[in-house]
C-alpha positions as a Python dict, from the first residue, in 0.01 Angstrom:
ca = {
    (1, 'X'): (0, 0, 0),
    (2, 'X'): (-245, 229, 141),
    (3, 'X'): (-46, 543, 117),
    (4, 'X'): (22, 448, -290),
    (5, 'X'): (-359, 463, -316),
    (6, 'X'): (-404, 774, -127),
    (7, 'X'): (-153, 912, -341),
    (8, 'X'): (-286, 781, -637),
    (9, 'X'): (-617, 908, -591),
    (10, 'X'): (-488, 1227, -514),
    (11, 'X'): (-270, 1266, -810),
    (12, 'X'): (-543, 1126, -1065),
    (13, 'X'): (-918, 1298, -904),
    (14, 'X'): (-848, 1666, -987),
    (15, 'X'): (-811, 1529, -1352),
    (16, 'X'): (-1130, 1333, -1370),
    (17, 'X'): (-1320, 1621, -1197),
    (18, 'X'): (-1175, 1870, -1475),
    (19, 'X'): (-1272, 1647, -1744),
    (20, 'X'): (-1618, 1567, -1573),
    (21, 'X'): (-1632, 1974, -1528),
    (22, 'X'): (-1550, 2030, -1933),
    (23, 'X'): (-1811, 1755, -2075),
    (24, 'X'): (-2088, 1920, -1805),
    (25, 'X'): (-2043, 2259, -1940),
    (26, 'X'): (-2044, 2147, -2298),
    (27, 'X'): (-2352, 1975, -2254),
    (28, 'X'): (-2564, 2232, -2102),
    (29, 'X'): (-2432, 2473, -2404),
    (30, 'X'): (-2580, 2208, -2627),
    (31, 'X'): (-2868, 2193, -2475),
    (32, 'X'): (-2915, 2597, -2462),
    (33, 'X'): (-2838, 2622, -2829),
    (34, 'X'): (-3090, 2320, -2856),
    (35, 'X'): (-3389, 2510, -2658),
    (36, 'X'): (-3291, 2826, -2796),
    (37, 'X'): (-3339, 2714, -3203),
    (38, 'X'): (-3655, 2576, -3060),
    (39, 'X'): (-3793, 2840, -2925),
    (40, 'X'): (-3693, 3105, -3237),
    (41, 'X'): (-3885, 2834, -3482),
    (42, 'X'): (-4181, 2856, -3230),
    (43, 'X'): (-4182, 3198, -3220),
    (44, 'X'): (-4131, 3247, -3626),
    (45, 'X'): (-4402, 2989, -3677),
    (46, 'X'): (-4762, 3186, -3686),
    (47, 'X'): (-4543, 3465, -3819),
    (48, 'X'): (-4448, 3274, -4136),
    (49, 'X'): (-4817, 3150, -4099),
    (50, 'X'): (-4986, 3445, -4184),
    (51, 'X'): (-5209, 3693, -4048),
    (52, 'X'): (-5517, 3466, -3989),
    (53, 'X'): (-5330, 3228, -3773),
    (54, 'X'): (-5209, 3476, -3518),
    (55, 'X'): (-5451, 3620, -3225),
    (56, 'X'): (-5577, 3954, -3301),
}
């Protein structure tokens, strides 16, 4: 009994740490394309404004 669970665990924890590994990286691209739209519409914002709204 104990060597089926070693085995088990052996054959399934490289799969769960793969899947684990792809939903980690696809969630820190989401969040860079999140921060990064952000910071273009806070950067375009006292441009759109106009002159007056921008330091001189």
């Amino acid at each position: 009994m104990l060597l089926r669970d070693g085995v088990t665990a052996l054959l399934f924890v490289p799969a769960l740490q793969t899947r684990l590994m792809d939903a980690t990286a696809v969630s820190s691209h989401s969040a860079f394309n999140v921060v990064n739209g952000l910071g273009a519409f806070l950067a375009g914002t006292p441009v759109t404004a106009g002159p007056r709204s921008a330091p001189a």
